[in-house]
C-alpha positions as CSV (number, residue, x, y, z in Angstrom):
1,X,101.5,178.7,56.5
2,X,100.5,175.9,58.5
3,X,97.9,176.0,61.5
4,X,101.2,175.6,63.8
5,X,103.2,178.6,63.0
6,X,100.2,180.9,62.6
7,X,99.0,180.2,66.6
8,X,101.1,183.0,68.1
9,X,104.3,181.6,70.5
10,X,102.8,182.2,74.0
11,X,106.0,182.2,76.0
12,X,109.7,183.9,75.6
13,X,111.7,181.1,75.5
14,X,113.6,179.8,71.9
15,X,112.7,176.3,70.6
16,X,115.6,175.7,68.7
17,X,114.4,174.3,64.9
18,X,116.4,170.6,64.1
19,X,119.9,171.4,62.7
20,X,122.5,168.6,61.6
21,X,125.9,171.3,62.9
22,X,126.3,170.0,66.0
23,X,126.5,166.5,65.0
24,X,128.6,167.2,62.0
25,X,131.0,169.0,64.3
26,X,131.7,166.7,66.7
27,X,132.2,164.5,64.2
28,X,134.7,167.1,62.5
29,X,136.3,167.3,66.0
30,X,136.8,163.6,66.7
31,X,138.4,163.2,63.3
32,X,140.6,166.2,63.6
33,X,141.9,164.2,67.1
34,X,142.2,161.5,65.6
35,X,144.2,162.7,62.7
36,X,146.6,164.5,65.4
37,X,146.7,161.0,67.1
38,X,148.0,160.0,63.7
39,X,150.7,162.5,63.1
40,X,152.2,162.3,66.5
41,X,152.6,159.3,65.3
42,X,153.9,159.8,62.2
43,X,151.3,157.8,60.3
44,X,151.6,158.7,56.2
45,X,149.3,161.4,55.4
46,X,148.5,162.4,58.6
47,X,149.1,165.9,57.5
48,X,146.5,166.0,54.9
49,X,143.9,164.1,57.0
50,X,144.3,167.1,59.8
51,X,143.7,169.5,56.9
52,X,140.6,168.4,55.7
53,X,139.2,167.8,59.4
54,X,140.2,171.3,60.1
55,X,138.8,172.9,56.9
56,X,135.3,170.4,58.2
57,X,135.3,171.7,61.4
58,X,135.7,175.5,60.4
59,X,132.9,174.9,57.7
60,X,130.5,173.3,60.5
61,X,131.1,176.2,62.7
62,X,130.7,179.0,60.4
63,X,126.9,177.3,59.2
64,X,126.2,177.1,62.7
65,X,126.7,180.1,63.8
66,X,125.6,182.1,60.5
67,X,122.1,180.0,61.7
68,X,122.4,181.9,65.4
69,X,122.9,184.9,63.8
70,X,120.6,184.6,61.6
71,X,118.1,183.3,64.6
72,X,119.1,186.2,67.0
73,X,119.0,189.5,63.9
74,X,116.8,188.5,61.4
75,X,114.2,186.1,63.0
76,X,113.9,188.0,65.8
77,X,113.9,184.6,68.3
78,X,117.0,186.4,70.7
79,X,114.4,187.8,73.4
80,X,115.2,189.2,76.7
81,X,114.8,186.5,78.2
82,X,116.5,184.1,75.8
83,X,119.4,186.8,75.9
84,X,119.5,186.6,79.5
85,X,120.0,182.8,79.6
86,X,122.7,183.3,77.3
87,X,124.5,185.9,79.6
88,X,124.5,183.1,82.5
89,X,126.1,180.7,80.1
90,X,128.6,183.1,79.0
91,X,129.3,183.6,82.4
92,X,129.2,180.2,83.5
93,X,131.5,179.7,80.7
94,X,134.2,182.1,81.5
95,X,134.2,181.0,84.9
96,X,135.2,177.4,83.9
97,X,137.9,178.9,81.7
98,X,139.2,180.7,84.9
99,X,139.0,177.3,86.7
100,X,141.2,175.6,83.6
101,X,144.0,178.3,84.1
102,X,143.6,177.9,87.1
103,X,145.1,174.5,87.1
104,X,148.4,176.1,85.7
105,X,149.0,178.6,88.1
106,X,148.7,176.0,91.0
107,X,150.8,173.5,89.1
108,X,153.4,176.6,88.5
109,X,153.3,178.1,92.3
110,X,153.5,174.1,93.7
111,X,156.9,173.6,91.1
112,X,158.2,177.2,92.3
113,X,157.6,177.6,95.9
114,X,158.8,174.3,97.1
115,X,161.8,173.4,94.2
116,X,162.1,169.5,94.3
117,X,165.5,168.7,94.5
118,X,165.4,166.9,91.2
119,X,165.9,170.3,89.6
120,X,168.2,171.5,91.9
121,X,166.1,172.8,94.6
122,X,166.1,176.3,92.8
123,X,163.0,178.4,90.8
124,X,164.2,178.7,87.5
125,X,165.7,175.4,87.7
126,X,169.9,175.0,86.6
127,X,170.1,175.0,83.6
128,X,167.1,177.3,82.7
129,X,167.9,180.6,81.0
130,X,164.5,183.1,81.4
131,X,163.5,185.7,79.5
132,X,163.8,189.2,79.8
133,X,159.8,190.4,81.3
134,X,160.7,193.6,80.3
135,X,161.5,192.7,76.6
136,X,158.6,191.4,74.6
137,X,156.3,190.0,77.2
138,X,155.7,193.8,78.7
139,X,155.2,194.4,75.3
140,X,152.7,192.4,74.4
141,X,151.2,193.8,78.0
142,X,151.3,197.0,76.7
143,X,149.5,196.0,73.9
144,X,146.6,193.9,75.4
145,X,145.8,196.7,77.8
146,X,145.1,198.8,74.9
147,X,143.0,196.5,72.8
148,X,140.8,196.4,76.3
149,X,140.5,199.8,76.2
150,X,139.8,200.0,72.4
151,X,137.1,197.6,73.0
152,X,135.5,199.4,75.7
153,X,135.5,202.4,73.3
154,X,134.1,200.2,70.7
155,X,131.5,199.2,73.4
156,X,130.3,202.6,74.6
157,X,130.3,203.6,70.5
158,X,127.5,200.3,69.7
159,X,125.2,202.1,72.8
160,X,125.8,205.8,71.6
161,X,125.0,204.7,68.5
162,X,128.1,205.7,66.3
163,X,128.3,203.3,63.5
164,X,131.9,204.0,62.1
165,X,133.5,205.1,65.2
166,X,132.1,201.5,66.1
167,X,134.1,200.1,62.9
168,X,137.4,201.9,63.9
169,X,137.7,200.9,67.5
170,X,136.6,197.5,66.5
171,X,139.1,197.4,63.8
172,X,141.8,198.7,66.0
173,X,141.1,195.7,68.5
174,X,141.4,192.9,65.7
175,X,144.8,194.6,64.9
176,X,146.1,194.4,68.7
177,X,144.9,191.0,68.6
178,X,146.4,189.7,65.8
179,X,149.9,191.8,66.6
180,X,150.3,190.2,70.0
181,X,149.9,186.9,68.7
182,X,152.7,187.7,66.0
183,X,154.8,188.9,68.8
184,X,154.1,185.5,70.9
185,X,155.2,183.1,67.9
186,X,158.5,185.7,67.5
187,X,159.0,185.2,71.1
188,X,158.4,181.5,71.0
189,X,161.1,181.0,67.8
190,X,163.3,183.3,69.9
191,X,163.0,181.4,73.5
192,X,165.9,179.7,74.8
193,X,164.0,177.1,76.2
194,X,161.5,174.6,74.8
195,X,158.7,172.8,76.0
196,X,160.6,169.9,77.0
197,X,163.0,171.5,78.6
198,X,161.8,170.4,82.3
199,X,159.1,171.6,84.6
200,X,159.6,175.5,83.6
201,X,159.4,174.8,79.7
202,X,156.2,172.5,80.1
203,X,154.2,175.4,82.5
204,X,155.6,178.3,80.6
205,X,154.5,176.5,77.3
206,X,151.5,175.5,77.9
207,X,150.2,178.2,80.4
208,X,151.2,181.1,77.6
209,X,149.8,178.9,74.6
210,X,147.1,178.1,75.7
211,X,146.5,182.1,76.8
212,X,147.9,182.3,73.0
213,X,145.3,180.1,72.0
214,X,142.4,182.2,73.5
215,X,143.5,185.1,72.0
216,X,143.2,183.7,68.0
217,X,140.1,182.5,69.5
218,X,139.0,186.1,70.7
219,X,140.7,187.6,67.8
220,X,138.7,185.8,65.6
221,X,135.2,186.4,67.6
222,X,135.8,190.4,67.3
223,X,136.6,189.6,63.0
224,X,133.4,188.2,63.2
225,X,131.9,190.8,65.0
226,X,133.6,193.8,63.2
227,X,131.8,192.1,59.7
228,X,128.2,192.0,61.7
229,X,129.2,195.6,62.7
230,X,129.3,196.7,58.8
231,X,126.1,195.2,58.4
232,X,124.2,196.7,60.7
233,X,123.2,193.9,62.9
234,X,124.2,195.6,66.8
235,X,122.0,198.1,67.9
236,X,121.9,200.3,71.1
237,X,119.8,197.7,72.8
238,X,120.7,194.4,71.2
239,X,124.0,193.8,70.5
240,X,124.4,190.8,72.8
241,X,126.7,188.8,70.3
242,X,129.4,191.5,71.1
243,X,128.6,191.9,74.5
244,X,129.7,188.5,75.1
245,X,132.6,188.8,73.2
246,X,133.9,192.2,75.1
247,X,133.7,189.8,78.4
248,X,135.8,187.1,76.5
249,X,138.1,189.4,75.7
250,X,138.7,191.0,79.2
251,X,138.7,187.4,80.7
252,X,141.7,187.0,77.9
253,X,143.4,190.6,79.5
254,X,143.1,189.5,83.2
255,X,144.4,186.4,82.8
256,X,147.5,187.6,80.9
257,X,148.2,189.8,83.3
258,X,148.5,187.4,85.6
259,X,150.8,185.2,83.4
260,X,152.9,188.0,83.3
261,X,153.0,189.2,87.1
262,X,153.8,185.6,87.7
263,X,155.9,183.5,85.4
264,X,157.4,186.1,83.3
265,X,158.1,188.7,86.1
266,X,157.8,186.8,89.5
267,X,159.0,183.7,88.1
268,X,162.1,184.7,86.7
């Protein structure tokens, strides 16, 4: 061991150690634009190209974070205060997530409240056929509410210290998760409406996938989190990783249910 690492760290801050992941994966995520550039385009084997950028970018992201992990359980470089810089960013994070839907609800309020007369002065505009709120969207309402409280019940199982009961309630989130996306794409295939189908198709698309979106992306936080979980790695009094990814997902069940209070129910 060299004289460096044997002098004792004399503050509670991380130094992060040199690590090629970042680079690699903004270089996985520029080519992975670029290849969608390419099949919009429809440029020969544009297909492939967003393939192998993908399968890139998911490899650069899993050896990343298996180094956090690995940094925050093992290594033991997660201190309090490292953990509580990492709640403000979190935080700081969610908050510019609630500024990005944001956007869509102000462009959907300013296209329904004051109807431009190129659609016929009306919210839904002629033409428009909605869907039924109290079909599959309530649904799907039904079923995020309860993957909020499974995750709560997950939560207060990590600090009581109940290892399976952990594994359960985790496990019954990821399934929540993954069935509400299921029910999206069914209710996307089944929509009488498409994205180009004026104003309402581009704000209901985009505003609901993109929710869509953050859901895989939660769903696949809590997978990641229900594996750690089996291994041992949350304690009663460190278990930040799935702290952080209980918030996501109650930013992803607030959000929802003002898609659907709005544009499904309101809006129709």
């Amino acid at each position: 061991m060299s004289f460096t690492r044997a002098i004792k760290q004399q503050h509670p801050f991380h130094l992060v150690t040199p690590s090629p992941w970042p680079l690699l994966t903004s270089f996985s995520l520029l080519a992975l634009m670029l290849s969608a550039v390419t099949y919009f385009h429809a440029i020969n084997h544009s297909l492939i190209k967003i393939l192998i950028s993908f399968f890139c970018l998911g490899f650069c992201i899993f050896r990343w974070f298996t180094d956090i992990v690995s940094e925050a359980t093992f290594e033991g470089n997660h201190t309090l205060r490292v953990q509580r810089g990492i709640r403000q960013g979190m935080i700081l994070f969610i908050v510019s997530e609630i500024f990005f839907f944001f956007s869509f609800f102000w462009a959907f309020f300013h296209s329904s409240l004051i109807p431009s007369i190129f659609i016929g002065a009306v919210w839904p505009p002629q033409g428009i056929e909605t869907l039924n709120p109290w079909g599959l969207p309530f649904l799907n309402t039904v079923i995020l509410l309860s993957s909020g409280v499974s995750i709560t019940w997950a939560h207060r199982n990590i600090i009581a210290g109940r290892h399976w009961d952990t594994v359960i309630s985790l496990s019954i989130t990821v399934f929540l998760g993954l069935l509400f996306t299921s029910l999206q794409i069914k209710e996307y295939i089944d929509a009488p409406f498409a994205i180009n189908s004026g104003i309402y198709g581009s704000i209901f698309f985009l505003a609901t996938g993109f929710h869509g979106l953050h859901v895989l992306i939660g769903t696949i936080f809590l997978i990641v989190c229900f594996f750690r979980q089996l291994r041992f790695h949350f304690l009663r009094d460190h278990h930040l990783g799935f702290e952080t990814a209980a918030w996501y997902w109650h930013f992803v069940d607030v959000v929802w249910l003002f898609l659907f209070v709005t544009i499904y129910w309101w809006g129709s």
